[in-house]
N, C-alpha and C positions, 0 to 999 in steps of 0.2 A: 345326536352327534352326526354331523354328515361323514360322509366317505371320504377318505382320502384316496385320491387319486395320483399317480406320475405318470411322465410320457417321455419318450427317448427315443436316440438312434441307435439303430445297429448298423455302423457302417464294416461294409465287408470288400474287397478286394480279391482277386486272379491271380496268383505269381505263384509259383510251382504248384500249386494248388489253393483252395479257400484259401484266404484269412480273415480274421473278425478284430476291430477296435476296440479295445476295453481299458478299460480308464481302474484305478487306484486311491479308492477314497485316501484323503489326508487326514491329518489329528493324530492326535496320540493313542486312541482305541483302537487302528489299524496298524500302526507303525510295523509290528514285529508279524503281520498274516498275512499271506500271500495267498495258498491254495485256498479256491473256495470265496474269496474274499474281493473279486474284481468284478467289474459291473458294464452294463453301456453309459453311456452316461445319459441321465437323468435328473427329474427332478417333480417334485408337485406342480399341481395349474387348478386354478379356480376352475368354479362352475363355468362361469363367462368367460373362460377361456378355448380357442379351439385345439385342440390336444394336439395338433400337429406342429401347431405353430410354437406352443409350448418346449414340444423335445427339439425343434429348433432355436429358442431361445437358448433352453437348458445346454444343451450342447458346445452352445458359443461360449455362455459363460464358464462353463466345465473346464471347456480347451482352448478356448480363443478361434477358435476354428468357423468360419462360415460356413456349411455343405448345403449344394445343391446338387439338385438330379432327381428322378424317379422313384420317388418315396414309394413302399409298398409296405401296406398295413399286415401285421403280423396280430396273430388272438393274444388281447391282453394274459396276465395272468398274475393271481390274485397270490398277495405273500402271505404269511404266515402271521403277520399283525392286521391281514384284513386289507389293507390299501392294493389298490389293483395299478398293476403298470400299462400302461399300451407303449406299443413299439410299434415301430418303420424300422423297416432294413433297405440304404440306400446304399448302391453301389458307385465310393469316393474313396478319394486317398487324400492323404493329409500326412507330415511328417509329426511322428509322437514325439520326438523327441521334442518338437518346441511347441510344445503344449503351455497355457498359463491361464491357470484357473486361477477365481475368484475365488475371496476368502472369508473366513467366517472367525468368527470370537468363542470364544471359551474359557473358564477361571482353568487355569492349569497350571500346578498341579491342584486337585481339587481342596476346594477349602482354605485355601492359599490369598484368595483375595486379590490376587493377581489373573488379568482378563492377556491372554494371546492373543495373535492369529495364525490361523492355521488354512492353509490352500486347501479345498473342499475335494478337490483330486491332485496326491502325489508326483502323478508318473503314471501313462500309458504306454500302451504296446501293442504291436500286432502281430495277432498268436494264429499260427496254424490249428483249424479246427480240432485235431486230438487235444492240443494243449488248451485251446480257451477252455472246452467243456469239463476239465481240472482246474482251472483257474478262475472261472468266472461262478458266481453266488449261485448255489445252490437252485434257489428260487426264480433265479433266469434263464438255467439251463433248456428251456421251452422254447428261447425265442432263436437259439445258435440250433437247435433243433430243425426249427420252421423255417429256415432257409435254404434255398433249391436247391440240391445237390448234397449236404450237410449231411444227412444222415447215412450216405451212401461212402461221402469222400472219407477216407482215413481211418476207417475202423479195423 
C-alpha cells in the first residue's frame, strides 16, 4: 500500500503580532468541534506530483484564494494514520471571510440513501499565535511551531 501523502500552506501575517490562516473542515463530523479541530489547508497529491504545487492547488480549492510570495518549506510531519503532511509557510493575506471551498458528497444522514453536499471547509480565520495552537489539530501543531518568531511571540 503506498503512502499517503498531503501538502499545504501555512499562510501567516504581522498585525499587532503573528497570526496564522486556518481553515474549518465542513460535513457533519465537524459541525459541533472547534478546539483542536482547525487545520491549514490541505489536501493529498500523487507520486507525480510536485508537493508545492499541490498545497497550492489545495489551497485554492479550500478557499478560492490564489497566494503567491516566498514559500518556505517547513519539516513535514507524520499523523497518527501514518500519511505525512509537508507544509510552506508563506507570508499573504487574504480576507477569511470570503472564503468558498469546494464540495464533496456524502449519504447523510448515514444509511439514509440520501447523497449531500458538503463544503470541504466551513469557515476560516485568522487566529493570533496563542489562539491557533488551541485551535488548530493536534497533529499540526509542529508546523505554527516552525515559524520565525512563533515560539517566542505570545507565550
Amino acid at each position: 500500500m503506498a503512502k499517503k501523502n498531503s501538502a499545504g500552506l501555512l499562510l501567516y501575517r504581522r498585525r499587532a503580532g503573528l497570526e496564522v490562516f486556518l481553515v474549518h473542515p465542513g460535513g457533519p463530523f465537524w459541525a459541533k468541534k472547534d478546539l483542536g479541530a482547525w487545520s491549514l489547508p490541505k489536501g493529498e497529491f500523487n507520486e507525480d506530483e510536485e508537493p508545492l504545487e499541490a498545497a497550492k492547488r489545495e489551497f485554492t480549492e479550500e478557499t478560492g484564494f490564489t497566494i503567491e510570495g516566498a514559500f518556505h518549506q517547513l519539516e513535514p510531519l507524520r499523523q497518527r494514520g501514518g500519511k505525512v503532511v509537508h507544509a510552506w509557510a508563506v507570508e499573504a493575506d487574504c480576507d477569511a471571510s470570503q472564503i468558498r471551498s469546494n464540495l464533496f458528497s456524502l449519504e447523510w444522514p448515514p444509511k439514509s440513501g440520501r447523497m449531500r453536499q458538503f463544503p470541504e471547509v466551513d469557515r476560516a480565520a485568522w487566529f493570533p499565535i496563542d489562539e491557533a495552537r488551541r485551535r488548530i489539530l493536534p497533529s499540526q501543531l509542529g508546523f505554527i511551531e516552525q515559524l520565525p518568531g512563533s515560539a517566542r511571540m505570545n507565550r
